[in-house]
LUMKOLLO-549713 format. One record per residue: y, x negated, z of N, C-alpha, C in turn; residue number from 0. Coordinates in pm, 1 decimal. Example, Ala and Ser with C-alpha at 12.3 -4.5 7.8 and 13.67 -1.06 7.14 Angstrom:
<rofis>
{n.y->-569.0 | n.x->-1319.0 | n.z->780.0 | ca.y->-450.0 | ca.x->-1230.0 | ca.z->780.0 | c.y->-330.0 | c.x->-1320.0 | c.z->780.0 | seq->0}
{n.y->-225.0 | n.x->-1285.0 | n.z->708.0 | ca.y->-106.0 | ca.x->-1367.0 | ca.z->714.0 | c.y->3.0 | c.x->-1290.0 | c.z->787.0 | seq->1}
</rofis>
This chain:
<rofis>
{n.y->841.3 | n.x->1809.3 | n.z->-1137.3 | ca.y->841.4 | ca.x->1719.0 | ca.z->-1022.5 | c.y->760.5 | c.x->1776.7 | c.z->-906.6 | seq->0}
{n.y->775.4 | n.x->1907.9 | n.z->-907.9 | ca.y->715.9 | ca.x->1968.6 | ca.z->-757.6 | c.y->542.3 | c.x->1990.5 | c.z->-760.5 | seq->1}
{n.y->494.0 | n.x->1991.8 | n.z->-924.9 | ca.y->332.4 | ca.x->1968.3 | ca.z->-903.0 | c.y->310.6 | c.x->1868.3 | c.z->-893.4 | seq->2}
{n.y->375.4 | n.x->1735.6 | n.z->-953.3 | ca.y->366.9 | ca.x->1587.5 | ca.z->-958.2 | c.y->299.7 | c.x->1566.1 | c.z->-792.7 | seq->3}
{n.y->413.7 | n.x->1572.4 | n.z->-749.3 | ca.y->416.2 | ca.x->1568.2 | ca.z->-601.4 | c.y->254.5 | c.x->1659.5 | c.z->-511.8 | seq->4}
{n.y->296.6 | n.x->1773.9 | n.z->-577.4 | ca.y->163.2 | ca.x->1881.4 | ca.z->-519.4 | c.y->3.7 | c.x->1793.3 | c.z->-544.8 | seq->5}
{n.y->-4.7 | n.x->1757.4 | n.z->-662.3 | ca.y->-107.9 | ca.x->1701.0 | ca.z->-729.8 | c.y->-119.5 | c.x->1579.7 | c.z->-632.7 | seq->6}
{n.y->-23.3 | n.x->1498.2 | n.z->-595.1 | ca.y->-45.0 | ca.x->1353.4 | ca.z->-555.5 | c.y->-70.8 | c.x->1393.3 | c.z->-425.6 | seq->7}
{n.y->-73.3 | n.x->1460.3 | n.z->-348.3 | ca.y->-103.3 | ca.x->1517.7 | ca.z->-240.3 | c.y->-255.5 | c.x->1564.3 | c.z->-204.0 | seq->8}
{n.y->-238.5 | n.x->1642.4 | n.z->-307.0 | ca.y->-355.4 | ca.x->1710.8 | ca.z->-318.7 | c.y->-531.4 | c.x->1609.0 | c.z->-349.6 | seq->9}
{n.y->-463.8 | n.x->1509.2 | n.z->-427.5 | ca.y->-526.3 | ca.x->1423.3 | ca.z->-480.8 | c.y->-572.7 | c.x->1309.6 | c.z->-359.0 | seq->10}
{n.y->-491.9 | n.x->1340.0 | n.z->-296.5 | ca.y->-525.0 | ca.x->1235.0 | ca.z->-170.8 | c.y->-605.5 | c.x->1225.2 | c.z->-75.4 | seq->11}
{n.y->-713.9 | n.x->1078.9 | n.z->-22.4 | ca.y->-748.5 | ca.x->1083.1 | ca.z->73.3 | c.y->-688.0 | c.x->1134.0 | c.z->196.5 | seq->12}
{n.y->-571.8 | n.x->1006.7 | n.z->216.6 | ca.y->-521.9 | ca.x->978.1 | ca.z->327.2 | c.y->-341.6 | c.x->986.6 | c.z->282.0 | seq->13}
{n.y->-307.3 | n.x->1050.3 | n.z->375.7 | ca.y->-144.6 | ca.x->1057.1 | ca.z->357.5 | c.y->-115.6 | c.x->1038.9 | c.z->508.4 | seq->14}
{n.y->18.8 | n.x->944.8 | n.z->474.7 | ca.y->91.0 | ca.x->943.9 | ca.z->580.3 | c.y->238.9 | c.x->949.2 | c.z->541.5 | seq->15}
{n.y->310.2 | n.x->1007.3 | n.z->661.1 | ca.y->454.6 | ca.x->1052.9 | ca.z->635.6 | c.y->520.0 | c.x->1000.2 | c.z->723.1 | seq->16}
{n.y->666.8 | n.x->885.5 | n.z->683.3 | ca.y->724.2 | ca.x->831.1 | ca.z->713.9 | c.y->877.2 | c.x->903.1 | c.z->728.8 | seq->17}
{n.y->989.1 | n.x->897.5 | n.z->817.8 | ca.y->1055.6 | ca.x->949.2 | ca.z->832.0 | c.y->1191.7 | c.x->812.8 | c.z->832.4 | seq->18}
{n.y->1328.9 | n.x->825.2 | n.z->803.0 | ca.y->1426.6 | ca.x->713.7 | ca.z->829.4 | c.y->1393.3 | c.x->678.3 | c.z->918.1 | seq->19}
{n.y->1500.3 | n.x->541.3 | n.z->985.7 | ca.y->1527.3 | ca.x->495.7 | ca.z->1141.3 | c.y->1646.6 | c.x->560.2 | c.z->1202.2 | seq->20}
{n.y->1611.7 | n.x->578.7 | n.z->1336.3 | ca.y->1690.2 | ca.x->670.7 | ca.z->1435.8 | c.y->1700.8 | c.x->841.5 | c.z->1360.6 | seq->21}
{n.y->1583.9 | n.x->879.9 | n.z->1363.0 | ca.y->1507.1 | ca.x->1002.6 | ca.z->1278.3 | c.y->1612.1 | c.x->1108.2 | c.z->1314.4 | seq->22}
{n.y->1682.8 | n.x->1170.7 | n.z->1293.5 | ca.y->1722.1 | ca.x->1292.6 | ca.z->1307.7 | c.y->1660.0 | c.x->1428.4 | c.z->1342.6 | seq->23}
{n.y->1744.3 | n.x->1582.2 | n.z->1365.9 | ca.y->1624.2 | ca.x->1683.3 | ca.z->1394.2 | c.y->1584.0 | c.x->1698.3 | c.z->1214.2 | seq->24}
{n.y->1646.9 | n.x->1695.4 | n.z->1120.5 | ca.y->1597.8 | ca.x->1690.9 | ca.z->970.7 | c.y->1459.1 | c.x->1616.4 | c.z->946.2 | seq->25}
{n.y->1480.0 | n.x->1473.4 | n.z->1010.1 | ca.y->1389.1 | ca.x->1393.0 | ca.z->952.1 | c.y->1280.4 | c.x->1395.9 | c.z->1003.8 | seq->26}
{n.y->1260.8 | n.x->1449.4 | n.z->1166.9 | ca.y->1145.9 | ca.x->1542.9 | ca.z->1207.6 | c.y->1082.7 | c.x->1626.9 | c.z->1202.1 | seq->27}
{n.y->1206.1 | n.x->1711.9 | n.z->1174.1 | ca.y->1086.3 | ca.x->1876.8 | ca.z->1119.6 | c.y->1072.4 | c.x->1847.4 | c.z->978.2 | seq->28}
{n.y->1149.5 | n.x->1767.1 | n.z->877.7 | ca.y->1032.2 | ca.x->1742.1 | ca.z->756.1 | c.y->929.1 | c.x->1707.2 | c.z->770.5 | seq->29}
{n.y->924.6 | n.x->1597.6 | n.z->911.1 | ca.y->759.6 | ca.x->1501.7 | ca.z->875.1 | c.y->673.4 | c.x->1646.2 | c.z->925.5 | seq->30}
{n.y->695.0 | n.x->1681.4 | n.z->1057.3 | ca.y->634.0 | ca.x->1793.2 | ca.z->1108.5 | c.y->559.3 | c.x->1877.3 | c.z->994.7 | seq->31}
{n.y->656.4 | n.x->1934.3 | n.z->970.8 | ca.y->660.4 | ca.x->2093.0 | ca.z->896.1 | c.y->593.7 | c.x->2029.6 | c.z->775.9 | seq->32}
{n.y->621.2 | n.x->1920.7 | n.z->700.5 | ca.y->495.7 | ca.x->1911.5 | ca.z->554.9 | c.y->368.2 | c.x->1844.5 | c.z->638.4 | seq->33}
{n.y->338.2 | n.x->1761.6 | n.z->782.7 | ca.y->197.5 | ca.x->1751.3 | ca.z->770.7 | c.y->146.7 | c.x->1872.7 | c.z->819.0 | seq->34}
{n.y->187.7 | n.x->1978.4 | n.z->886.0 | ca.y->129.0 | ca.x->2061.8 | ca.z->906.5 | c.y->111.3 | c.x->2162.9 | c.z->811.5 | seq->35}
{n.y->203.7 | n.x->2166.0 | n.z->677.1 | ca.y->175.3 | ca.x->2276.5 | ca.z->589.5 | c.y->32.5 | c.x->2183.9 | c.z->522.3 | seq->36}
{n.y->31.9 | n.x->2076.3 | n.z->525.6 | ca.y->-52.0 | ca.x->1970.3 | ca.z->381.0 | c.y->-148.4 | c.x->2017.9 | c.z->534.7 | seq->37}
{n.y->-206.5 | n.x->2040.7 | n.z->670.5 | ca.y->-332.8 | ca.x->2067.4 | ca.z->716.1 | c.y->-354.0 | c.x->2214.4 | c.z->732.3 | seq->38}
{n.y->-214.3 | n.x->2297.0 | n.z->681.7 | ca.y->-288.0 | ca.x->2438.3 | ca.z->709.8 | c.y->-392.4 | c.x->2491.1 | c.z->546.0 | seq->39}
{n.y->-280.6 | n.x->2445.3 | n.z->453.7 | ca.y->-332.3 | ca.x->2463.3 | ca.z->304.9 | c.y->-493.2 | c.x->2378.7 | c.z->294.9 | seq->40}
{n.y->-503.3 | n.x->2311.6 | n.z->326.9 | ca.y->-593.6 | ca.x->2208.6 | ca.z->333.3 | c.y->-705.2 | c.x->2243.4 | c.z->453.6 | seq->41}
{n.y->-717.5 | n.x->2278.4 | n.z->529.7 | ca.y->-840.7 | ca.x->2311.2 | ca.z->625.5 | c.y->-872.6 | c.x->2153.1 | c.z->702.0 | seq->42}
{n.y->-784.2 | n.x->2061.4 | n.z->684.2 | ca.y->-782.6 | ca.x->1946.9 | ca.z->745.2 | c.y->-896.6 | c.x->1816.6 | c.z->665.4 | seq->43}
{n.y->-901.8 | n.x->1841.5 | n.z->538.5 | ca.y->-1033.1 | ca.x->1773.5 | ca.z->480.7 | c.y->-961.0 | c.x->1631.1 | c.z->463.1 | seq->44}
{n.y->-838.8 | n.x->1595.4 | n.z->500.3 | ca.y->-814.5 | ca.x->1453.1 | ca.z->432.4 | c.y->-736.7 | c.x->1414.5 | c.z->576.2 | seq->45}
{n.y->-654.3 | n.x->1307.6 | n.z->561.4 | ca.y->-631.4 | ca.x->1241.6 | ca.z->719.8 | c.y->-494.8 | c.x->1249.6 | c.z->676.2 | seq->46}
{n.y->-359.0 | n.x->1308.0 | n.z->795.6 | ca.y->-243.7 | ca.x->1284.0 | ca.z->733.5 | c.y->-191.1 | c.x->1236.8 | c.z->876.7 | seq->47}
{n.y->-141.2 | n.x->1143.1 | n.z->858.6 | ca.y->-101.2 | ca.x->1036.9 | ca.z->966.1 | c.y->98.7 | c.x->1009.7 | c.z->975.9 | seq->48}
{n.y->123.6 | n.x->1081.4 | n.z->1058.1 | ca.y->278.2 | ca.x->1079.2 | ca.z->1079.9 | c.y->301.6 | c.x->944.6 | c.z->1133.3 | seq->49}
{n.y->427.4 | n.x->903.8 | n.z->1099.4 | ca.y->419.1 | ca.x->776.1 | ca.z->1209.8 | c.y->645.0 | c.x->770.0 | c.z->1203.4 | seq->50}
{n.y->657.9 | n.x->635.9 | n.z->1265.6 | ca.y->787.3 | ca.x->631.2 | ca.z->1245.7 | c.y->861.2 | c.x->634.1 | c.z->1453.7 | seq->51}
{n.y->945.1 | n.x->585.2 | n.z->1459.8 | ca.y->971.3 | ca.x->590.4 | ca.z->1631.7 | c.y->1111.3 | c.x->708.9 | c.z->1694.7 | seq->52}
{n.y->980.6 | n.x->804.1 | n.z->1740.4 | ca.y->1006.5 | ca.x->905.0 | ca.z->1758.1 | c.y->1174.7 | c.x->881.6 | c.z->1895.8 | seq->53}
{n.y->1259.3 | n.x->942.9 | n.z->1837.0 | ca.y->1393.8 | ca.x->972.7 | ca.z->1914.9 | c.y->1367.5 | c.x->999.7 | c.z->2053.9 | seq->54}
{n.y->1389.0 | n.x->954.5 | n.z->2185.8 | ca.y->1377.8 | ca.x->1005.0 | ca.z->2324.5 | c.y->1412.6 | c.x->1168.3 | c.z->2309.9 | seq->55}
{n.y->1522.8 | n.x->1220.1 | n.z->2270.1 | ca.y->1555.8 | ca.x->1342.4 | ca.z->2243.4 | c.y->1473.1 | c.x->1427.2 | c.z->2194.8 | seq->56}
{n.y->1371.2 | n.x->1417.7 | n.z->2110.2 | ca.y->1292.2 | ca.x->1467.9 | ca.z->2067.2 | c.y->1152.2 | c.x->1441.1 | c.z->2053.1 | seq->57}
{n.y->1151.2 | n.x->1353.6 | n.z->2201.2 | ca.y->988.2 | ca.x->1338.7 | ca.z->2240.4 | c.y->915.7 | c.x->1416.0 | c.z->2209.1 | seq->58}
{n.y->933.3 | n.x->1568.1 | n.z->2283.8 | ca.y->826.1 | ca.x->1696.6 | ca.z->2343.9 | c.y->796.6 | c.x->1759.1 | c.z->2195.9 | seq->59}
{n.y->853.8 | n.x->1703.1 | n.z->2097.0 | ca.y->876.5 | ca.x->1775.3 | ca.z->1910.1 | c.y->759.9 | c.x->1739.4 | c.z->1851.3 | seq->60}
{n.y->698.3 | n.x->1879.8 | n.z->1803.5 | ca.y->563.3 | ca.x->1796.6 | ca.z->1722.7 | c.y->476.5 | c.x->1765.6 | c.z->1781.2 | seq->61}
{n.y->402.1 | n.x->1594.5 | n.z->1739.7 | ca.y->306.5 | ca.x->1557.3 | ca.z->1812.3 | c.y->389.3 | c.x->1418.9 | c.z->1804.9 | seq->62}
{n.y->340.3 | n.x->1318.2 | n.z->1887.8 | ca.y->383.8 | ca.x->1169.2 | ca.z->1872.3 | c.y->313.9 | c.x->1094.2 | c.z->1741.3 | seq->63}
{n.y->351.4 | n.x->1024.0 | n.z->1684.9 | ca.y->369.0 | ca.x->963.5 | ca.z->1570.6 | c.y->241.6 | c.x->836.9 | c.z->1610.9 | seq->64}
{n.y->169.6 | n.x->808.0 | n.z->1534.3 | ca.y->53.0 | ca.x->750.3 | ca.z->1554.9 | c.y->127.6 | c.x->534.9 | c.z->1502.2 | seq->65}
{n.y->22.5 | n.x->478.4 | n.z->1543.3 | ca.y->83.7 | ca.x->356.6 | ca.z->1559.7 | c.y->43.3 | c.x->312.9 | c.z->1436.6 | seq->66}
{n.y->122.4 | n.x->202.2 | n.z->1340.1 | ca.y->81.2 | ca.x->241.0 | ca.z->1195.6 | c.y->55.4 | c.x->67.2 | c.z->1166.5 | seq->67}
{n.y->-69.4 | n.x->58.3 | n.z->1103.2 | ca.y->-101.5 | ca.x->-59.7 | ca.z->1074.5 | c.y->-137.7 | c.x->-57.0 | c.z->943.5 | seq->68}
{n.y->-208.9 | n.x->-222.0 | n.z->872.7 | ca.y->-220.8 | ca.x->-218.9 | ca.z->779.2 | c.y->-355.7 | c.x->-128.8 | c.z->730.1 | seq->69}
{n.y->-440.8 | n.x->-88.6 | n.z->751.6 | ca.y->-548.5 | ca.x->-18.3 | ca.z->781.2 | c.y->-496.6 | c.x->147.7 | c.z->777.4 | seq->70}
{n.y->-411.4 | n.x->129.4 | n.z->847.2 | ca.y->-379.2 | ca.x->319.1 | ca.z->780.7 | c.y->-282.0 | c.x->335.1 | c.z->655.2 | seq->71}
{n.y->-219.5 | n.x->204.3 | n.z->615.5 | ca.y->-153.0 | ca.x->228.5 | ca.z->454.5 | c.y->-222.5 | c.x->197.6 | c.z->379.4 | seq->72}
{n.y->-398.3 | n.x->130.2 | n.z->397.6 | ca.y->-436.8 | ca.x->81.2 | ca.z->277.1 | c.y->-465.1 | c.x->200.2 | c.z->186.3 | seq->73}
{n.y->-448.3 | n.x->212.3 | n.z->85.9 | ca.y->-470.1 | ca.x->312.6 | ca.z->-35.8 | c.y->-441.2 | c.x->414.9 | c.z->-11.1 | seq->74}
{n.y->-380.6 | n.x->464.2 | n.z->97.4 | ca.y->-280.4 | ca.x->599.8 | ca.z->151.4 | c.y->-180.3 | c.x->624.9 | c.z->38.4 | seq->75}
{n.y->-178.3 | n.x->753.2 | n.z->-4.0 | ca.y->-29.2 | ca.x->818.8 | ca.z->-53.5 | c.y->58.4 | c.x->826.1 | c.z->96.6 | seq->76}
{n.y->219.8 | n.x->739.6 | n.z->12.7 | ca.y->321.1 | ca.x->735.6 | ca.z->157.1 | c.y->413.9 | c.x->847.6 | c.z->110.7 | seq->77}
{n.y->431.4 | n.x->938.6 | n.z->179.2 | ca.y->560.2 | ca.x->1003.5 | ca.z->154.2 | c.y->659.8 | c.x->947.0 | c.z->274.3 | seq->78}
{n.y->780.6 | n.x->1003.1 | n.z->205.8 | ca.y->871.6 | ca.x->966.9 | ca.z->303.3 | c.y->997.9 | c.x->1092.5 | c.z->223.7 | seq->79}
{n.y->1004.4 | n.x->1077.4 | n.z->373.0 | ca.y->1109.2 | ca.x->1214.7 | ca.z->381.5 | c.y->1268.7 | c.x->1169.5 | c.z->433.1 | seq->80}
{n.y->1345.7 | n.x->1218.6 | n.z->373.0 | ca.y->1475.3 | ca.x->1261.8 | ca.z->444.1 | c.y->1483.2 | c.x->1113.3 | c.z->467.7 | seq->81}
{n.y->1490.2 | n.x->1017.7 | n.z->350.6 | ca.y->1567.9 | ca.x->883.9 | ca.z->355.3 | c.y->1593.2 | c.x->856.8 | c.z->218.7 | seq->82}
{n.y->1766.1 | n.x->760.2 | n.z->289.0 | ca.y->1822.2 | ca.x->758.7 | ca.z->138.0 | c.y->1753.0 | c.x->602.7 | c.z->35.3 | seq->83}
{n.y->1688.9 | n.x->546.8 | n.z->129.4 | ca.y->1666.3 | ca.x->397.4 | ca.z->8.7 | c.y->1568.9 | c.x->383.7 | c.z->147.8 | seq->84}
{n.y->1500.1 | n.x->257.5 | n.z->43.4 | ca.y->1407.5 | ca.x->180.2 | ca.z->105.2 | c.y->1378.1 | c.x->76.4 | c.z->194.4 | seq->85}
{n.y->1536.2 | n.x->95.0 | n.z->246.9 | ca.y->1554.5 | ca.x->-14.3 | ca.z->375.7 | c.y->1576.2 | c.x->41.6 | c.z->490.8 | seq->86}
{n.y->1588.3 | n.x->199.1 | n.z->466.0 | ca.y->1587.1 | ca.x->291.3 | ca.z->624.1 | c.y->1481.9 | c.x->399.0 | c.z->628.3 | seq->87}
{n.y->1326.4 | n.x->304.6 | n.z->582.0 | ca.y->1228.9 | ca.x->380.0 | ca.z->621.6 | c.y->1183.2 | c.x->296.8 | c.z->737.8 | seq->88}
{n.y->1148.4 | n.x->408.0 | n.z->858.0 | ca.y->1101.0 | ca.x->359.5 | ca.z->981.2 | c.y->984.2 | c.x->332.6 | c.z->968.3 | seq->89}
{n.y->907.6 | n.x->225.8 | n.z->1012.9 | ca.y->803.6 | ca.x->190.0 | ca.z->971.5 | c.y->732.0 | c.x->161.3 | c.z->1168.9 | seq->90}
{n.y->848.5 | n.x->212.8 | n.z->1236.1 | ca.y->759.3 | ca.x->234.5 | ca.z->1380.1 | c.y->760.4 | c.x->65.3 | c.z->1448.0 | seq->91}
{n.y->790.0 | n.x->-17.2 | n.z->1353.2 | ca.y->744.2 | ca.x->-165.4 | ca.z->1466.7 | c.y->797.9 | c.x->-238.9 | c.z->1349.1 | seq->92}
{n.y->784.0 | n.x->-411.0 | n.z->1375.2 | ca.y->861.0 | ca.x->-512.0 | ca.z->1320.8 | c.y->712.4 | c.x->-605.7 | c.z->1262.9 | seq->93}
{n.y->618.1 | n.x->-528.5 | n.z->1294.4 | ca.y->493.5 | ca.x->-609.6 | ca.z->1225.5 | c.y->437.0 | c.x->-615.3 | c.z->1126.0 | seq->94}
{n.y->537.8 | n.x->-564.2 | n.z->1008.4 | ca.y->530.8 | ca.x->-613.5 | ca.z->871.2 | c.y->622.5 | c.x->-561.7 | c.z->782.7 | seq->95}
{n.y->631.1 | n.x->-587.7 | n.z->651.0 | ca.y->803.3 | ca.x->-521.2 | ca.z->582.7 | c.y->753.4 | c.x->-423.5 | c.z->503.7 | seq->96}
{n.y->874.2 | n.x->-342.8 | n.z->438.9 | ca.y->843.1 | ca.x->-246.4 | ca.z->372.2 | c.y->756.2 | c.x->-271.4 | c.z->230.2 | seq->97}
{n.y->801.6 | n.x->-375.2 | n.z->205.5 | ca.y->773.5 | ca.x->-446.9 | ca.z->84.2 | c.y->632.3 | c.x->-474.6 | c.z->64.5 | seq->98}
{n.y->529.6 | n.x->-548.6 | n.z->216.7 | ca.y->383.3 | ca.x->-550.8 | ca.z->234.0 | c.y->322.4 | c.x->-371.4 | c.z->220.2 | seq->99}
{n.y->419.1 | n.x->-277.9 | n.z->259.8 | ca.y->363.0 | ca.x->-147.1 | ca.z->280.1 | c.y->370.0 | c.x->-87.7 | c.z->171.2 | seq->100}
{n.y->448.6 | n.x->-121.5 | n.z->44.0 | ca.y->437.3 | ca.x->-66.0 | ca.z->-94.9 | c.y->355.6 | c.x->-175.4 | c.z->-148.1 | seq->101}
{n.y->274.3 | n.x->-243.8 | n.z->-103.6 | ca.y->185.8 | ca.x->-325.6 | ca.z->-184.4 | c.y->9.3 | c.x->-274.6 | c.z->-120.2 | seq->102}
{n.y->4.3 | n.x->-216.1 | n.z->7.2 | ca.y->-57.3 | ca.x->-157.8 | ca.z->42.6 | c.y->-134.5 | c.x->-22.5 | c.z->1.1 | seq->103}
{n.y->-12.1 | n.x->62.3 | n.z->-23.6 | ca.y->-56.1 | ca.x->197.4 | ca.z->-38.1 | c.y->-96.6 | c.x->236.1 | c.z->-206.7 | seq->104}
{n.y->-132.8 | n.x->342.7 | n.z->-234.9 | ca.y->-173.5 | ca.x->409.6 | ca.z->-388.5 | c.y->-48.3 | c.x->362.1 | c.z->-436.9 | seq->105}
{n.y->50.9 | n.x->511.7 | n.z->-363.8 | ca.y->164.4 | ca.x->546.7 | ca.z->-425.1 | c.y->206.6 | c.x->620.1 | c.z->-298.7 | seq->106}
{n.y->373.4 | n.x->572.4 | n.z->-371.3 | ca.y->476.3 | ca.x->634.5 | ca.z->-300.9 | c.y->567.3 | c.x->803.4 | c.z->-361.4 | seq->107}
{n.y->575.8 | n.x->888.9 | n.z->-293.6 | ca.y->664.5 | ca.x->995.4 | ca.z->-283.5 | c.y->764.5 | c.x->1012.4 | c.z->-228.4 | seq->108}
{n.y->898.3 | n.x->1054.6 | n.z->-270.1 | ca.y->1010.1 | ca.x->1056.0 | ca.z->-194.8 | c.y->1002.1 | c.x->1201.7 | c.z->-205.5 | seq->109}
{n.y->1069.4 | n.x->1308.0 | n.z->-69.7 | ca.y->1091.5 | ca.x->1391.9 | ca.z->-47.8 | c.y->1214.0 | c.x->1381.7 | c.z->2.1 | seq->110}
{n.y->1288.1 | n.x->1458.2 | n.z->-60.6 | ca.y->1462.1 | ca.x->1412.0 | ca.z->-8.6 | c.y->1561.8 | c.x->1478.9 | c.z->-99.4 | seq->111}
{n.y->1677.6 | n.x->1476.2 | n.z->4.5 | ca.y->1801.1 | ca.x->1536.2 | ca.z->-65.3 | c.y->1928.7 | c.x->1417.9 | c.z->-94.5 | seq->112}
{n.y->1863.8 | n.x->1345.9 | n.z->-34.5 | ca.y->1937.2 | ca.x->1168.4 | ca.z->-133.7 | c.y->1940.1 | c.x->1159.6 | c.z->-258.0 | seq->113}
{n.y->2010.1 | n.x->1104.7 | n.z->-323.8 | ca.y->1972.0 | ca.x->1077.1 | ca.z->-455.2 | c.y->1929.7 | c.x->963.4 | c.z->-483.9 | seq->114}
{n.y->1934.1 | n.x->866.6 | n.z->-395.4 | ca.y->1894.1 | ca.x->707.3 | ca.z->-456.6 | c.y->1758.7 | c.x->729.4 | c.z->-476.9 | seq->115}
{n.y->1702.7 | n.x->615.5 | n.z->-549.0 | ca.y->1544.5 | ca.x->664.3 | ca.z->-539.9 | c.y->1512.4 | c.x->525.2 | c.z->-459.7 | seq->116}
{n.y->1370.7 | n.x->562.8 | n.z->-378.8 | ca.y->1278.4 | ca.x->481.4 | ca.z->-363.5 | c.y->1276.7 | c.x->341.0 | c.z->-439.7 | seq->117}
{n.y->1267.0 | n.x->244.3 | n.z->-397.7 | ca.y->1229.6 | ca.x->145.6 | ca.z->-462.6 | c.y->1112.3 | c.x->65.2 | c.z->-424.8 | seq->118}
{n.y->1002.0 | n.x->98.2 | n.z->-472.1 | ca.y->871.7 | ca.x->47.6 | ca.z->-470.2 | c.y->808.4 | c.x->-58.0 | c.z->-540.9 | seq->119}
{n.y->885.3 | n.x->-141.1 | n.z->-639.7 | ca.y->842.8 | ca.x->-236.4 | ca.z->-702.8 | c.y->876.9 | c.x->-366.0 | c.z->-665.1 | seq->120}
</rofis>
């Protein structure tokens, strides 16, 4: 599972990392801490785009989460971190469903200590 993942990463243009709604300090320093390991390993050659609506509490954390349209999921690998199903991924705004955003992207990755899986179909 963990080269699957490495490979689909690796393999990627464009990644962006999605975090639950009402993000926790977990569900932040995952998005954090893997886009910055996927730009230190990497020398920054591909685009990795955090997004998701960052907690008042943890404004000053990281960097702010970029505004996410259909144009940054097209053919993007989505990870998503530190959520249990596919109805509490933050998707940052109400201007389209999860459902248009798995029809958008390559492929989806779950990173998580949930057990449900993803549902992308």
């Amino acid at each position: 599972m963990q080269e699957a993942i490495k490979e689909s990463i690796l393999n990627a243009d464009k990644i962006v990392i999605l975090w639950h709604q009402w993000a926790d300090y977990d569900a932040v320093g995952s998005q954090y801490d893997l886009a910055k390991i996927i730009e230190e390993v990497d020398g920054c050659s591909r685009r990795v785009v955090v997004g998701g609506t960052l907690p008042i509490n943890l404004k000053n954390f990281g960097w702010p989460p970029e505004e996410l349209t259909k144009e940054v999921f097209a053919d993007a690998l989505l990870v998503v971190v530190d959520t249990a199903d596919s109805e509490r991924i933050d998707l940052g705004n109400d201007n389209f469903s999860i459902a248009q955003v798995f029809s958008w992207v390559r492929q989806v990755v779950k990173i998580d200590h949930h057990p449900a899986p993803i549902n992308n179909t």
